[in-house]
N, C-alpha and C positions, 0 to 999 in steps of 0.2 A: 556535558549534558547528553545521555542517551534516552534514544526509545528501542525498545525489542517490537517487532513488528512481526507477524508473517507475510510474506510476500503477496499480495493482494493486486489481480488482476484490474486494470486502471480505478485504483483505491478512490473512497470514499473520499471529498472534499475534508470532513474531520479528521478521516485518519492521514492525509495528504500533511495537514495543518501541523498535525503531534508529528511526521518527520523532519518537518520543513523546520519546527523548533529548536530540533536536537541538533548538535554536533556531528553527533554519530547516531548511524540505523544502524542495527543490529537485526538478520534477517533469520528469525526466527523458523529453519529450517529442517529442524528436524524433530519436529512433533505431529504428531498423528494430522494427516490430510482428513477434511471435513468437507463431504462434499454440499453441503448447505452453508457452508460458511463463505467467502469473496475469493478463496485461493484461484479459480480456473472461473470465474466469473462476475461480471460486473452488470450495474443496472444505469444501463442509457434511462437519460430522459431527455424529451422535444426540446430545442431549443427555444421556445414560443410557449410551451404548455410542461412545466413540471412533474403535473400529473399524469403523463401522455409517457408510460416507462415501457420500456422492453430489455429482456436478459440477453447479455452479449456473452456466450459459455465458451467454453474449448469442454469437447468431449475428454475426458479422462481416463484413464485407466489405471489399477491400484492394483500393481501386481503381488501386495504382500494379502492382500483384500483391505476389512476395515483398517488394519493394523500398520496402513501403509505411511510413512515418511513423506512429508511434503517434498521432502528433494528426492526422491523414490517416484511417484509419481509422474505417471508415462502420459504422453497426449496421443491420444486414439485418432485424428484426422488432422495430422497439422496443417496440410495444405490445405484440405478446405477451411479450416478453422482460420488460416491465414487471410486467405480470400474473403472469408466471413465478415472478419475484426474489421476487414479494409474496407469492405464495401458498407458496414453498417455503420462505422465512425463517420463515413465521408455522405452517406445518407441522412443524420441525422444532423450533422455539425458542417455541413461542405457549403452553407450558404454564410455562415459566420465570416465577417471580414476578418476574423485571428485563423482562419483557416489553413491558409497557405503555408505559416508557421508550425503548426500541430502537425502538417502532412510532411513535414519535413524531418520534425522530432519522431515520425512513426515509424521512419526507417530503419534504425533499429532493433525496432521490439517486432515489425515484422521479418526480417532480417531470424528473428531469434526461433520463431516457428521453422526454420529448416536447418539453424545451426546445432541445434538443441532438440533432445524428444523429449526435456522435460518441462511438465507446463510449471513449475517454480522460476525456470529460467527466463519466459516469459513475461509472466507473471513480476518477477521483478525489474525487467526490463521494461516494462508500462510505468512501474515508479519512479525507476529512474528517469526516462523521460519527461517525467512529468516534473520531479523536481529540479532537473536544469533546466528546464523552460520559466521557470522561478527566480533560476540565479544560484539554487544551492549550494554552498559550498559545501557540503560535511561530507563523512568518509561513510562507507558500505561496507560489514562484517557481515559471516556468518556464524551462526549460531554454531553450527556443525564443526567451526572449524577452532572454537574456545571450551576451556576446561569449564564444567560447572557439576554440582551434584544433580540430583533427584528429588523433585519436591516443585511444585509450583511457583512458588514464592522463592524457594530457597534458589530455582535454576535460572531464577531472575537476576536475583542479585550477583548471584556470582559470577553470571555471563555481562552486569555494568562493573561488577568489580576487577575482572579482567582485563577490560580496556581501559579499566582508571578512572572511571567514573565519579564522580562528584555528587552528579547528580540523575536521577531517575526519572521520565515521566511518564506517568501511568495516566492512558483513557479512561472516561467512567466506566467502562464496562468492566475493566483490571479493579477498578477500586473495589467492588464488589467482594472480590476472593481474597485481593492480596495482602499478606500477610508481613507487618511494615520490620519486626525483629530481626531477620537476614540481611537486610538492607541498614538497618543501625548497625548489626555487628560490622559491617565492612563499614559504616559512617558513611553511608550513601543517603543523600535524601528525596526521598519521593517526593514529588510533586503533580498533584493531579493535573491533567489537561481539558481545560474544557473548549468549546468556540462557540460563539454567539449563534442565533438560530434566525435573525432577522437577515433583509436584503440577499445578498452574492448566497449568508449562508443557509438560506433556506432550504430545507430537503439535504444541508450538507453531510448526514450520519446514515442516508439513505440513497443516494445517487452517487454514481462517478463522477469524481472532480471533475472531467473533461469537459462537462456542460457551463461550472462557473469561468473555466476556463476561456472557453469561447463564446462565453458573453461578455465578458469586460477584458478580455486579455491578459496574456502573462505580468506587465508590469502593474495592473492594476491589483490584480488577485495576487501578486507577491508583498503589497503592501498591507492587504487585508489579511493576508495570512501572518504579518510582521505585528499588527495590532491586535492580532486575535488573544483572550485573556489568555492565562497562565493561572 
């Protein structure tokens, strides 16, 4: 079972959920960077108050311009951006008693603002963190580094048929476009993902995980992520 992902700056509790599912991510790297999209930016909310958000960004820069490749894409201040991340995580979430755990998993992903100047590398270093604080077991591709053709739908399936894939799961937002023929030619079956909108996951399609995170803790939120439907 795979999901194709782009690499999403500490990802949405939703899309947290559709990888935590899978077997295998697949890190959808090499298509056009979107800078309104989550690649180089995530949205804190209060730990107390939901509605209480602020954007936690890394400034970017896109040396192809529009046309630039999420792994192509350069971070324009990483040390402040680093400093940024650390002092707005720890502002917003540093009174949470799952604290001490998260400032440990952030060594890493801060670690990766000076290993790296690219904010993908980042960017998916906030996921992974996030889902071994879970337990994850599954494996991490990239997109960039498997055969597929051209075509939306088509460079889908052929990047889960490449690793073997069985099975596909598609966000609602993918249901929208995608196009289910490429994925039967290879006998792959899609499967939408959805997750409930009550309790832990409220606001979960529109905040960073990190807040259900450090309200009920890793073990709690890896079990709510295990019942989430399919």
């Amino acid at each position: 079972m795979c999901a194709i992902h782009q690499p999403n700056f500490f990802p949405r509790l939703a899309t947290l959920a559709k990888l935590f599912a899978a077997d295998c991510w697949i890190v959808l790297d090499d298509v056009q960077f979107t800078r309104r999209d989550y690649q180089h930016r995530a949205r804190l909310a209060a730990l107390d108050n939901p509605a209480d958000r602020r954007w936690l960004s890394i400034p970017t820069h896109l040396p192809q311009g529009r046309n630039t490749l999420i792994r192509d894409a350069v971070m324009a201040e990483p040390i402040r951006s680093r400093q940024r991340s650390a002092r707005a995580l720890q502002q917003h979430y540093g009174a949470s008693p799952h604290w001490p755990t998260l400032q440990q998993a952030l060594v890493p992903v801060l670690n990766a603002f000076t290993t790296s100047d690219r904010t993908a590398a980042v960017a998916e270093a906030s996921t992974r963190a996030l889902l071994e604080l879970l337990g994850w077991k599954g494996c991490v591709l990239r997109s960039s580094g498997l055969p597929a053709r051209q075509g939306r739908s088509q460079r889908l399936a052929d990047l889960a048929a490449a690793i073997g894939a069985q099975t596909y799961l598609c966000g609602t937002g993918g249901m929208h476009y995608l196009c289910p023929a490429p994925f039967t030619a290879h006998s792959i079956t899609v499967i939408p993902f959805t997750t409930p909108d009550t309790g832990v996951w409220e606001s979960g399609r529109t905040i960073s995980a990190v807040r259900a995170l450090m309200q009920v803790g890793s073990r709690r939120l890896a079990n709510e992520l295990r019942m989430a439907t399919i």
